[in-house]
N, C-alpha and C positions, 0 to 999 in steps of 0.2 A: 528117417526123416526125408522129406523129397523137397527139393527148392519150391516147389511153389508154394510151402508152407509159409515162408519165408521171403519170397517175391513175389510181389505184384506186375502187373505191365506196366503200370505206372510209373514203376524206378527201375526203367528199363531206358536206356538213354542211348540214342547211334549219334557219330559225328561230334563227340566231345575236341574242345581244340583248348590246352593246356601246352606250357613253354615248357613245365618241369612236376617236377615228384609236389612242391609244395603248390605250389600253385592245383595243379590237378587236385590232391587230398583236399585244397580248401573249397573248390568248389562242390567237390562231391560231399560234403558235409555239409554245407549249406542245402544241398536238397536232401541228404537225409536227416538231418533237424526237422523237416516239418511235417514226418512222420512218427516223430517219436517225442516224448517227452524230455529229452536233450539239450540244449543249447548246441549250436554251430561249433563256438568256441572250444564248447568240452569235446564236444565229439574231436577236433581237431587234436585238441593236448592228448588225447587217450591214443590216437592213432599214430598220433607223431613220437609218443613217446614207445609203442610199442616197435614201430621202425626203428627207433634206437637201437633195437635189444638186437635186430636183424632183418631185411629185409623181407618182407613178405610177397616179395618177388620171384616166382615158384619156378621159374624158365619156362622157354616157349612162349614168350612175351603175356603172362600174363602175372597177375599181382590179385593178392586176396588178403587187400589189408584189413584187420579185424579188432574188435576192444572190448573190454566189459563193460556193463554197466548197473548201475543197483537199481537205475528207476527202472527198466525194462524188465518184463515179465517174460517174452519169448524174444529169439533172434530175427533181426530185420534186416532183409536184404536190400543192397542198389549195386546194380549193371551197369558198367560202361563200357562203349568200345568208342576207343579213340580214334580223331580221324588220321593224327601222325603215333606213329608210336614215341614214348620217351623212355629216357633213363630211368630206371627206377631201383639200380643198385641192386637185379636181379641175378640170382644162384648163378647161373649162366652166362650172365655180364650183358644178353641181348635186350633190347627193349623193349617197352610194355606197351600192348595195343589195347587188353582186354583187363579191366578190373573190375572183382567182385568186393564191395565193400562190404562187410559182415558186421552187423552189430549184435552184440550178444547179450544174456542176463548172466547176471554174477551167480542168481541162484539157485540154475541146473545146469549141474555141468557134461553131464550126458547128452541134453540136449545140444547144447552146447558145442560140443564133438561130435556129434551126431549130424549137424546144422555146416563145420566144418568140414567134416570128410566128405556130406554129399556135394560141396563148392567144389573141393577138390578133383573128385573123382570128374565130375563132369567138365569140369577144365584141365584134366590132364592134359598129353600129348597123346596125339593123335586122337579120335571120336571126332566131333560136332566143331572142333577148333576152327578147321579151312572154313566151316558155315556159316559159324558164329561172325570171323571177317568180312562175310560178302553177303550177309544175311541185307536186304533191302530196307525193311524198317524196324523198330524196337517191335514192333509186335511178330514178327517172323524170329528174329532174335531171343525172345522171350519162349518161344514154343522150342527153339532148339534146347534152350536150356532147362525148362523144365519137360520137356519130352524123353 
């Protein structure tokens, strides 16, 4: 599965300015609400609740927080890169500049994992990471990642 299956340019965002981990999750659910059949508020409970379970804070300052859902038929991506990094209770304790938020379907879970691993890989450490931060707009940003 390749992100652009999954992302748009559209929810590709530079210069996000959030104080913390909720604040930041609540805005970035507020713009992925209005591509999906979702509510803000649920998107919010599923993602907050899945932070509970552990941080989805991967190190290397980025975060790929993710949820299921039954209305959703395939996974829907949103990009941020922040313009401070914050705390985000990540594996490595450092903080987060770059979040992939991941919404997924309850009812393939191949794709599902599929839709995960290709987030992952291409936000690992080291690749397109330095580019992804000094990338100039969400549409240069958006070809790193899905390039």
């Amino acid at each position: 599965m390749k992100i652009s299956d999954f992302l748009s340019p559209k929810d590709v965002l530079i210069d996000i300015r959030a104080a913390n981990k909720q604040q930041l999750l609540e805005q970035l659910c507020g713009k992925a609400a209005a591509n999906v059949p979702v509510t803000t508020d649920d998107i919010l409970v599923h993602l907050l609740k899945r932070e509970g379970l552990g941080s989805t804070g991967v190190g290397n300052g980025v975060a790929i927080p993710h949820a299921r859902f039954e209305a959703l038929a395939k996974p829907v991506g949103l990009l941020a890169r922040l313009r401070q990094p914050i705390d985000f209770d990540a594996i490595d304790s450092q903080p987060v500049d770059l979040v992939f938020v991941l919404l997924l379907s309850t009812k393939n879970e191949s794709e599902q994992l599929g839709a995960l691993a290709s987030v992952a890989r291409k936000m690992r450490a080291g690749g397109d990471l330095g580019k992804c931060r000094t990338a100039k707009s969400a549409a240069e940003l958006y070809a790193l990642m899905t390039g």
